[in-house]
N, C-alpha and C positions, 0 to 999 in steps of 0.2 A: 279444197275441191279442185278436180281435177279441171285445166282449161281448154275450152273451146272454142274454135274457128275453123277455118279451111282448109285445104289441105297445104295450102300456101304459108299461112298467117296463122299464127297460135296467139290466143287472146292471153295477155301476162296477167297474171297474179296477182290484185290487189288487194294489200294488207290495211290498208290507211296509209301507208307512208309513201310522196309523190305521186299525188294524186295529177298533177299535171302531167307529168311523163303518162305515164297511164290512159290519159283523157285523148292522149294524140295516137297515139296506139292506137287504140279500139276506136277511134272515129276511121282509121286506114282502115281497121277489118272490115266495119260496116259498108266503106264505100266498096270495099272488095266482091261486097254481098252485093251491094244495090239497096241497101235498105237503110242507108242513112237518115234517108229524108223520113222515115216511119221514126225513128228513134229522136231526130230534133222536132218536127213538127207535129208529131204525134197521129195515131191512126185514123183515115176520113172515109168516109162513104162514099163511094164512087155517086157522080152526080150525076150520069145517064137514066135514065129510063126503063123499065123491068121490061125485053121483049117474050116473046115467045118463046124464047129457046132460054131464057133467063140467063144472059149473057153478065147481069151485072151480079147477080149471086155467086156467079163463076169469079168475077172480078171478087167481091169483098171475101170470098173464101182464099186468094190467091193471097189479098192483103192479109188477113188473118193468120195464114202460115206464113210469111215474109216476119210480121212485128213477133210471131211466137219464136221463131228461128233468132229474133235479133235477141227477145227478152232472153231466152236459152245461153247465148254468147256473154252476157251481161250475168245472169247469176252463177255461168261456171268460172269467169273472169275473178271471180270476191273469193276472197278465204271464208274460213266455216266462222270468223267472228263478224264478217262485212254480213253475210249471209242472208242473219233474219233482220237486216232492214230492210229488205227488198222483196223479203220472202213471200208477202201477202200483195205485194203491188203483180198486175194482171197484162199490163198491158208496156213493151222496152221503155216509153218515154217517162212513165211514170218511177221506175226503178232507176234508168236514167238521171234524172230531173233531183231524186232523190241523192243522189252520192254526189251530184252537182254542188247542190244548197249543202252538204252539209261539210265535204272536204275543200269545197274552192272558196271557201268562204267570202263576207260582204267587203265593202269596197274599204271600211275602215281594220280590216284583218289582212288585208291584201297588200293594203299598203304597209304596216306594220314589217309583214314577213318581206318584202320588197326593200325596207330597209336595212334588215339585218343581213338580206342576200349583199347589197352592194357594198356594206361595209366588208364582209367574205372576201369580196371582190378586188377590191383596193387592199384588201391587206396580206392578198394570200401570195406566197412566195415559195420557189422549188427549195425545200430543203438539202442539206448536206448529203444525206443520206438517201435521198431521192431518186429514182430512174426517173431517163428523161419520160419513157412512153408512163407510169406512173401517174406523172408531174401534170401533162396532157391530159389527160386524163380525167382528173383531179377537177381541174380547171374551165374546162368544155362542160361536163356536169356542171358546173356553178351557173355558168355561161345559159344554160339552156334552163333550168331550174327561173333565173331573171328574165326568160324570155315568155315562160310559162306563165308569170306574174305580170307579164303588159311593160317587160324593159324593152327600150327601144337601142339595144349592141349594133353598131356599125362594125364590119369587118374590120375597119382603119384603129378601132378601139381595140377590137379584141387580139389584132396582131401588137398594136403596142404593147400594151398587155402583157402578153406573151416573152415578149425581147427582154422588157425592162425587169421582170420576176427570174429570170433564170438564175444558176450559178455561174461565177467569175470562171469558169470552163469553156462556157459558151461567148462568151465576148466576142471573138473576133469572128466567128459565123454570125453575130447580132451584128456586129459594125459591118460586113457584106452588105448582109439585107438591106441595112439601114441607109448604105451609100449608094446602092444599086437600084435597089426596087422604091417605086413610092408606097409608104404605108398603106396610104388611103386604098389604095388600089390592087395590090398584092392579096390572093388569098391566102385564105390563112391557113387552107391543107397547102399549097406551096412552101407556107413557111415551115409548120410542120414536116413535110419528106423533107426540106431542106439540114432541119434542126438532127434529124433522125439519121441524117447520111452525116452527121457532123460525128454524135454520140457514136455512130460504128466505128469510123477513126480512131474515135478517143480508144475505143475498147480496143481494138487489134495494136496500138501503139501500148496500150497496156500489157494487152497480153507478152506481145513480143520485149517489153523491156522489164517483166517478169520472169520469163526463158532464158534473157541475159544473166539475169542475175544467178539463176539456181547452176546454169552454169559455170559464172565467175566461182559461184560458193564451192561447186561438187570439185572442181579444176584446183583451189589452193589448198582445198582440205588433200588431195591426193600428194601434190606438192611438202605441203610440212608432213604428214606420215614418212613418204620417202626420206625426207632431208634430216627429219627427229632420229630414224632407227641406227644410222653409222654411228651419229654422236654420241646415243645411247649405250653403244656397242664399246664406244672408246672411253665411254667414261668409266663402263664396268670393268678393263682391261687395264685403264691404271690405277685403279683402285687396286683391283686385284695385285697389281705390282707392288703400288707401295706398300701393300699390306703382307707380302710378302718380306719386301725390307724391313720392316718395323720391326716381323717376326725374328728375321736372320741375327738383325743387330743385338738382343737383349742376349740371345744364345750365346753368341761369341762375345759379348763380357764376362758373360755368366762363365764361358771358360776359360777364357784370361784372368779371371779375377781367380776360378780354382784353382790357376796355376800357380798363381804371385803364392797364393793360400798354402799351397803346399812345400814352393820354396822357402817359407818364409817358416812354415814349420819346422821342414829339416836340416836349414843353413843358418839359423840365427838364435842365440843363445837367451833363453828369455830372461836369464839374471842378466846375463851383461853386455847381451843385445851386437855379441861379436860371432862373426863366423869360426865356425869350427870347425875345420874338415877330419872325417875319421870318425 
């Protein structure tokens, strides 16, 4: 279903899931309305006196469209499966009241999901692969999720927090903080823009000893082409030669040896192996 509010404030979407985030939302639209107190404390009869001019029928019709305006905010707020729980309740507090009791659950469910949040908590750490805005992210949700539950976060908590969870990248902007500012007292969007002017360094030191590199690469691949193409040139040039030699030589045995061949034919006597001239 489509959601509704002001022209300010758009009432979010509730599917079942965070129901707290959700609760703090739409208590803001209400008050943005004026009609908060009709949604918690539910709708009352004015308690003046019916005049002449029936001033207080004016009043309870005024209340009437205030709590139908709020109920209105509240069923277009649910998806089409929250929907028909609320579908037959008449009046915001009662539709209200309803998603209350049945998503913020009682005091032994609270505490439950209160303990699985803080173990989250203690355990959760910026992965390798993580951006730092990410990482924040990530983390503040959990952060506010325990708040939503009745955890009582000091700033001084959630900047340690923050410091001791990061990657060995961020160290020496956590040992800053850490020697400069006092925890306790430091906020924690300071540490944040802090953390985040660190990360752009890192990037632009990356980028730029990226650029070095492709450079160094493109700079000796040009270097061995040039210096590869003479040697290439010269190895085929003696090749060429000796192979030229190779050739020369067998020919001028081949006719020296037809020479001896034909002296030896017509100067030496094959009986008695003597020259004969004539």
């Amino acid at each position: 279903m489509a959601g509704s509010g002001g022209s300010d404030l758009r009432a979010p979407i509730f599917n079942g899931e965070n129901y707290e985030f959700w609760k703090i939302r739409m208590r803001t639209i209400f008050k943005s309305h004026g009609i908060w107190n009709l949604v918690e404390k539910c709708l009352q009869a004015p308690d003046s006196k019916v005049d002449e001019e029936g001033s207080s029928d004016s009043e309870m019709v005024s209340l009437l469209m205030k709590d139908a305006k709020a109920l209105g905010i509240i069923q277009g707020a649910v998806s089409d499966d929250i929907f028909p729980r609320i579908s037959n309740e008449e009046t915001s507090k009662g539709a209200w009241d309803i998603l209350h009791q049945e998503f913020h659950g009682d005091k032994q469910v609270r505490s439950i999901m209160l303990q699985g949040l803080r173990r989250d908590f203690e355990y959760t750490r910026m992965r390798d692969d993580e951006i730092l805005s990410g990482y924040i992210t990530r983390l503040l949700e959990l952060v506010n999720q325990m708040k939503g539950y009745g955890e009582d976060l000091t700033k001084g908590r959630i900047v340690q927090k923050l410091l001791i969870s990061l990657t060995k990248e961020f160290d020496p902007v956590c040992y800053v903080i850490e020697q400069t500012r006092g925890i306790e007292t430091i906020e924690v969007q300071e540490v944040i823009a802090a953390l985040r002017g660190f990360a752009q360094r890192l990037d632009r030191h990356a980028e730029s000893t990226t650029e070095k590199a492709f450079s160094s690469m493109s700079i000796n691949s040009k270097g061995s082409q040039s210096s590869s193409s003479p040697g290439t040139n010269k190895s085929k040039k003696n090749w060429k030669s000796k192979d030229k030699k190779w050739d020369s030589k067998p020919q001028n045995n081949a006719n020296q040896g037809g020479k001896s061949s034909q002296g030896d034919k017509s100067g030496k006597c094959k009986h008695c192996e003597k020259l004969h001239y004539g």
